[in-house]
N, C-alpha and C positions, 0 to 999 in steps of 0.2 A: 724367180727360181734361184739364181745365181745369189742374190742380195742374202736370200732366205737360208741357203745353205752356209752362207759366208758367216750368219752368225749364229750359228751353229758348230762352227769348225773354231769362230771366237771363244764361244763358253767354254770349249773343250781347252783350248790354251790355255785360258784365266784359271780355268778347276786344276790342271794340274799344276799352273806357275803357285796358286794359293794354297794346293797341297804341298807340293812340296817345300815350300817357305815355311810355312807350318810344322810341317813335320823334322826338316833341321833345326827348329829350334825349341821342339819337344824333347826335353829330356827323357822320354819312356819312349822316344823310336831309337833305336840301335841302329836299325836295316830299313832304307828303302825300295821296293820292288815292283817292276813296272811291268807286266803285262799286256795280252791284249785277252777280252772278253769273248771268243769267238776264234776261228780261223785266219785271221788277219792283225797284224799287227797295226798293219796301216793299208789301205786299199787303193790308197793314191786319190781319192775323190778330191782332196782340195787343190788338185791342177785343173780338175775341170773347174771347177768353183771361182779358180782364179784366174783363168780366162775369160772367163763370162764375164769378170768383175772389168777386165780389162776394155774389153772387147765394145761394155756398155761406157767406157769411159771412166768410171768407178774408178781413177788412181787414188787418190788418199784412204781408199776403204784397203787397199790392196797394201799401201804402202803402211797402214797402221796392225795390217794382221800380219807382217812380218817382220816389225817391229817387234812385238809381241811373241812369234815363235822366236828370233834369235836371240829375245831375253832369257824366254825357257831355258832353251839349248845353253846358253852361258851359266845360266843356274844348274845344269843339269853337270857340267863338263868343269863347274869350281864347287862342286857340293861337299860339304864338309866330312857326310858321314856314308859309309858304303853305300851305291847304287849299285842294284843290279837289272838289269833290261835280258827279259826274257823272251825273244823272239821263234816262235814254232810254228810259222805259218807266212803268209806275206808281207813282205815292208817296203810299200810301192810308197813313192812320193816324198812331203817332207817328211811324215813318221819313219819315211827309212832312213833318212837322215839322223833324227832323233835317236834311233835304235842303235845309233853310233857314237851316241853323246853318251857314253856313262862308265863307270870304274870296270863294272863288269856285265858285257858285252854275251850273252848267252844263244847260242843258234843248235837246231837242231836238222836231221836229217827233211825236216819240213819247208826249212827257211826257203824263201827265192826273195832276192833284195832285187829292186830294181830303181833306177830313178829316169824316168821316161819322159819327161818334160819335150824333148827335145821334138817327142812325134807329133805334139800340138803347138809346134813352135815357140815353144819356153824354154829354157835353161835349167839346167839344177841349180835350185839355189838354197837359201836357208840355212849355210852352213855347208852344203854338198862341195863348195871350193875349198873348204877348208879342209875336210877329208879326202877329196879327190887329189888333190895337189901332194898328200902326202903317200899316197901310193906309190908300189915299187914300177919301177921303168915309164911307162908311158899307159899302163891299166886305167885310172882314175881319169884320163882324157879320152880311151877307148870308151868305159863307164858310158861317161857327160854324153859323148858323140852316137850313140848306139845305141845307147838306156836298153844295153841287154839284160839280159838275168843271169843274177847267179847263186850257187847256191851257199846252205852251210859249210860246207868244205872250203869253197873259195872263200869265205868269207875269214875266216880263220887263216888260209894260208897269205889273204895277202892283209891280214891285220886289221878285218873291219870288225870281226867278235875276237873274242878272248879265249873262249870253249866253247868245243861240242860235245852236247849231251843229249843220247837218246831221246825221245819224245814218250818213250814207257818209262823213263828215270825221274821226269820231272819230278813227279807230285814226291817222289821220297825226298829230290833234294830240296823245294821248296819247304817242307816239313824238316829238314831238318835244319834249315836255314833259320825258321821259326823257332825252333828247341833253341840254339844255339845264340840266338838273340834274346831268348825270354832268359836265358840264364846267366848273361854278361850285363854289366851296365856302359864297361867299356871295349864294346866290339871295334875289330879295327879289320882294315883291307887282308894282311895278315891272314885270320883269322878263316874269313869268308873264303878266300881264293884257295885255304885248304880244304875245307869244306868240299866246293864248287868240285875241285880237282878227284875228290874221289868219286866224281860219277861222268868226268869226263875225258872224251878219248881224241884219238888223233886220226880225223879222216882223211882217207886218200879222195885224191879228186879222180874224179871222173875222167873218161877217155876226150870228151869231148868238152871240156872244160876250157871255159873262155881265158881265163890264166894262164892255161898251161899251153893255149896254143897261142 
């Protein structure tokens, strides 16, 4: 079960480590854009995948598939030409992690980021220290120890997206992210983040917001 999902959640690392290597050094991409296909940006499934893998003894299968994601993640967080990661739904696990790796960082009133390792007696890992660690006050060791949730708002306020934008705005700023790539050869950050900025806003956190308390 475990083995089977594990390479499963491999294909998925290679197809995007080879897309995106591909696509920075295609001259006809300007903009890379990452989504999720669905409700989730990430559902968390490869903690369970990766316990089993543990649990059956499986270390080097365990220790080659995160090899592998924190090459991603280093391609994703030195990429040459605008990324943007558009999160509107959940980013449980390491895809939440990854949804953290990129120029521009997008959440919406939808977001709930969690990294919950902790309740199947794992750790955050895959990069989760290197983002935790950089949190304001003691939040990012709250994060790790708790694997609460939190939402767009917080995510913005303590620096894990960049902007918030509606989840009725998207498809116009994705289009027009699109216009604006197809009609530059030289798109830069610049460029994108003003784009981005006219369709996004500055949300208050909630009363019961793990930040703010």
């Amino acid at each position: 079960m475990s083995i089977t999902f594990k390479k499963e959640l491999d294909d998925l690392v290679l197809q995007l480590l080879k897309n995106l290597m591909e696509y920075e050094l295609d001259p006809n991409v300007n903009l890379v854009m990452i989504k999720a296909n669905g409700k989730a940006f990430s559902a968390g499934g490869d903690l369970l995948s990766i316990l089993g893998l543990i649990t059956a003894g499986h270390w080097s299968l365990t220790a080659k598939y995160y090899y592998k994601w924190l090459t991603l993640l280093h391609l994703n967080i030195t990429y040459k030409k605008p990324l943007v990661n558009i999160v509107n739904g959940f980013a449980i696990g390491g895809g939440a992690t990854m949804s953290t790796f990129a120029t521009f960082r997008i959440v919406t009133e939808n977001t709930i980021f969690s990294l919950p390792e902790i309740a199947i007696g794992l750790i955050p890992n895959v990069g989760a220290g290197y983002i935790l660690s950089r949190l304001p006050g003691y939040f990012g060791e709250f994060l790790g120890l708790t694997g609460a949730r939190i939402d767009g708002a917080d995510m913005i306020a303590c620096g894990l997206a960049t902007h918030f934008v509606p989840s009725k705005d998207l498809a116009l700023l994705e289009s027009e992210l699109e216009e604006i790539t197809g009609s530059s050869n030289t798109l830069n950050n610049s460029k994108v983040n003003e784009t981005i900025n006219k369709y996004a806003l500055t949300p208050s956190l909630k009363q019961d917001s793990p930040l703010k308390k």
